[in-house]
C-alpha positions as CSV (number, residue, x, y, z in Angstrom):
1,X,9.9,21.7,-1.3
2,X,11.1,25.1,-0.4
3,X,10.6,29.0,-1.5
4,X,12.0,29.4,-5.1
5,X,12.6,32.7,-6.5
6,X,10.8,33.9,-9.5
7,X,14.2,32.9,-12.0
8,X,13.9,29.4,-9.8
9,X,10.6,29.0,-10.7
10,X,10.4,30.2,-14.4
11,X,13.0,27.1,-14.6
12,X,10.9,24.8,-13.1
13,X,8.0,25.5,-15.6
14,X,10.3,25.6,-18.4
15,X,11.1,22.1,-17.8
16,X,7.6,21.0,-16.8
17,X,6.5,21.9,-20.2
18,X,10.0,20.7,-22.0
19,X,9.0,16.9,-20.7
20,X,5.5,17.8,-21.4
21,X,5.8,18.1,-24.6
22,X,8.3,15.3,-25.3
23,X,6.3,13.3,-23.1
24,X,3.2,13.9,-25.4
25,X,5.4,13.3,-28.5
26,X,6.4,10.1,-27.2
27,X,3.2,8.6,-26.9
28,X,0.6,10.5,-28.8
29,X,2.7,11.2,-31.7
30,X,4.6,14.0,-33.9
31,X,8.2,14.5,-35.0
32,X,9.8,12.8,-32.6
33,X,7.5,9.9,-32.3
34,X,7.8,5.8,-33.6
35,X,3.7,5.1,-32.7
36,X,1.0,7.0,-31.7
37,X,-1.3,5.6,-29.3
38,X,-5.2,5.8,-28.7
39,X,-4.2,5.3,-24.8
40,X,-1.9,3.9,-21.9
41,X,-3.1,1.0,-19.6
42,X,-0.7,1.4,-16.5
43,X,-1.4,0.4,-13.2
44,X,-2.7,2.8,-10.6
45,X,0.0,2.1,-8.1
46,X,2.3,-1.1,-6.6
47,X,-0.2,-1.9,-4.4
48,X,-4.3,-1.2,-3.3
49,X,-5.3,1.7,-1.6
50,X,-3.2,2.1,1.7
51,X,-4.5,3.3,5.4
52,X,-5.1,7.0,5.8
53,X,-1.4,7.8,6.8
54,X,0.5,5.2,4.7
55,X,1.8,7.5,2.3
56,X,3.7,8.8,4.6
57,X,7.1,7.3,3.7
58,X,5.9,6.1,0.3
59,X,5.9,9.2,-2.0
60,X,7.7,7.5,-4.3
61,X,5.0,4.9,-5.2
62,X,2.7,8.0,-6.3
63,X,5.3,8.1,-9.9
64,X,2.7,6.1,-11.4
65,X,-0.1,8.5,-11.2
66,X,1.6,11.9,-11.0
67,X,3.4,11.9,-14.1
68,X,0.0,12.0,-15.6
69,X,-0.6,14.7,-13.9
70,X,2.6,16.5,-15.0
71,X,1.6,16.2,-18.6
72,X,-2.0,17.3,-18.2
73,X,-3.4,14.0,-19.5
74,X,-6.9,12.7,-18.6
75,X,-7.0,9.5,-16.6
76,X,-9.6,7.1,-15.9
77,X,-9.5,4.2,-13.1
78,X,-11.1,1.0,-13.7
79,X,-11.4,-2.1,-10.7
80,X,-10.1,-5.2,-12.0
81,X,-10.0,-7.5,-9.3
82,X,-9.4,-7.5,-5.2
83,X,-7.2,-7.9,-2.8
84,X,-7.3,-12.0,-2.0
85,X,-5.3,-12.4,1.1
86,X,-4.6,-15.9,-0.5
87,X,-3.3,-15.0,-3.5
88,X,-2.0,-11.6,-2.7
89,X,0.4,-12.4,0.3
90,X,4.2,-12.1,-0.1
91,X,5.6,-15.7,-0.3
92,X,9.1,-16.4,1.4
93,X,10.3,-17.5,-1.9
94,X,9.7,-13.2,-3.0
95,X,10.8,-12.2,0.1
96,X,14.1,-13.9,-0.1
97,X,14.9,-13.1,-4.2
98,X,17.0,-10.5,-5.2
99,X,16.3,-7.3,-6.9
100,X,12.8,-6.7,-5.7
101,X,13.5,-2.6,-6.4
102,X,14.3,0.3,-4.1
103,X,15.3,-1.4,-0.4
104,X,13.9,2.1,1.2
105,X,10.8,1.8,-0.5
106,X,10.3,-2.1,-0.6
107,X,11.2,-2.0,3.2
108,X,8.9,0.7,3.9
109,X,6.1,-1.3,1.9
110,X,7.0,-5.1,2.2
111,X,8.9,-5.0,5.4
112,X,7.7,-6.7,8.5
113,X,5.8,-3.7,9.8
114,X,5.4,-2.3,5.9
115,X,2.1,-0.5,5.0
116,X,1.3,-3.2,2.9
117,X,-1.1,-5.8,4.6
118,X,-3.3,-7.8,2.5
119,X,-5.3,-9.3,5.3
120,X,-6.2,-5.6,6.3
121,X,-6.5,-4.8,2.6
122,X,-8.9,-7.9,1.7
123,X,-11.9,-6.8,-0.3
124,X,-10.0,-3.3,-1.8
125,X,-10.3,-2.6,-5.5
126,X,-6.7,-3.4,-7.6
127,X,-7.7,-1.1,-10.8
128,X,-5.6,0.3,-13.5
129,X,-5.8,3.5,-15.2
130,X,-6.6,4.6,-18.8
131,X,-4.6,7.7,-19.3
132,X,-5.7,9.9,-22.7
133,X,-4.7,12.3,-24.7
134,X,-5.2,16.1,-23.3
135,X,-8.5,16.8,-24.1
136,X,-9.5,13.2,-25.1
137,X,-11.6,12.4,-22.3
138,X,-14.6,11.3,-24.4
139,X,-12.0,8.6,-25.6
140,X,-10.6,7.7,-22.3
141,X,-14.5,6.7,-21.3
142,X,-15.0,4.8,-24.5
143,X,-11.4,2.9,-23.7
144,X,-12.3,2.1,-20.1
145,X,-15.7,0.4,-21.9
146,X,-13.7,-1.8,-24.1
147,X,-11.4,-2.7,-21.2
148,X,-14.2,-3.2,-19.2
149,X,-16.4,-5.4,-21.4
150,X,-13.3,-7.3,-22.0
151,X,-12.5,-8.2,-18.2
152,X,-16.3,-9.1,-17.5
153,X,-18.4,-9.5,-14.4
154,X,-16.1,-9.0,-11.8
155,X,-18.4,-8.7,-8.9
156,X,-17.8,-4.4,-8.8
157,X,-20.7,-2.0,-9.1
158,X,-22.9,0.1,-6.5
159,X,-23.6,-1.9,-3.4
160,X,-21.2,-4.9,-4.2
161,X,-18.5,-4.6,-1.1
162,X,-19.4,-5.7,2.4
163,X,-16.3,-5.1,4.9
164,X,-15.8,-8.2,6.6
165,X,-17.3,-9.6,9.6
C-alpha cells in the first residue's frame, strides 16, 4: 500500500496474471485441470452486511469476494435467508471451542464489542455468490435461476423488508 516503481509494478501484474491464469485452469478447465466447472457457489462473506465503518479492521474477511475480482470472473449475489437473532447468535458453547480461525480477526468480529451483532443485523440478507467464467455472465444469470428456484419463496423481492419497530 505504498509507491512501487515501474520494475515493482510490472512484478505485481506478472503475478496477477500468473494466479489468474492458474486460478482459471483450476476451476474452468485446461492442462492443468482434474474438472471443469459450470460455476462456484461460495459465500459472500463470514457474516451479513456490516455498519458503514465495520470494515475497518476486517479487510481480511473481504478474501471471499476479492479473489473474484483478481481473476476477472463475473459474480452474481443471491439472498438466501436472514439474519434471525435466534438462530444466528454466538452460543457460549462456540465461544468457548477451540480453533474458531484467526484470533485478530475472530476478536475483531466475535469479540464482545466485535462488529458482528445479530440483534443490530436482524432482517439483513445472508446471500451467496455465483461466480462465472470470464465472459460467462449469461451463465452466471441462468445459475442464480436454478439456485434460486431450488431454495424457493424466501420472503425477498421488491418491497419485502420493513426495519423493525
Amino acid at each position: 500500500m505504498h509507491k512501487k516503481s515501474v520494475f515493482q509494478y510490472y512484478n505485481l501484474v506478472a503475478d496477477k496474471l500468473a494466479f489468474e491464469q492458474q486460478s482459471r485452469a483450476s476451476l474452468w478447465g485446461g492442462a492443468a485441470s482434474d474438472c471443469a466447472l459450470d460455476a462456484v457457489l461460495a459465500p459472500v462473506q463470514g457474516v451479513p452486511a456490516l455498519p458503514h465503518g465495520g470494515c475497518d479492521r476486517l479487510l481480511p474477511i473481504v478474501c471471499a469476494t476479492a479473489v473474484y475480482n483478481v481473476m476477472d470472473s463475473p459474480v452474481g449475489v443471491l439472498p438466501v435467508t436472514r439474519v434471525d437473532p435466534a438462530r444466528d447468535g454466538l452460543s457460549d458453547a462456540w465461544r468457548a471451542a477451540p480453533g474458531n480461525g484467526s484470533k485478530l480477526v475472530e476478536g475483531d468480529l466475535y469479540g464482545p464489542k466485535g462488529a458482528y451483532d445479530p440483534q443490530a443485523m436482524e432482517g439483513l440478507p445472508v446471500g451467496v455468490q455465483i461466480v462465472g467464467q470470464p465472459w460467462g455472465e449469461e451463465k452466471v444469470l441462468a445459475v442464480m435461476g436454478v439456485v434460486d428456484a431450488a431454495l424457493g419463496p424466501r420472503g425477498f423481492g421488491p418491497g419485502s423488508w420493513a426495519p423493525n419497530k
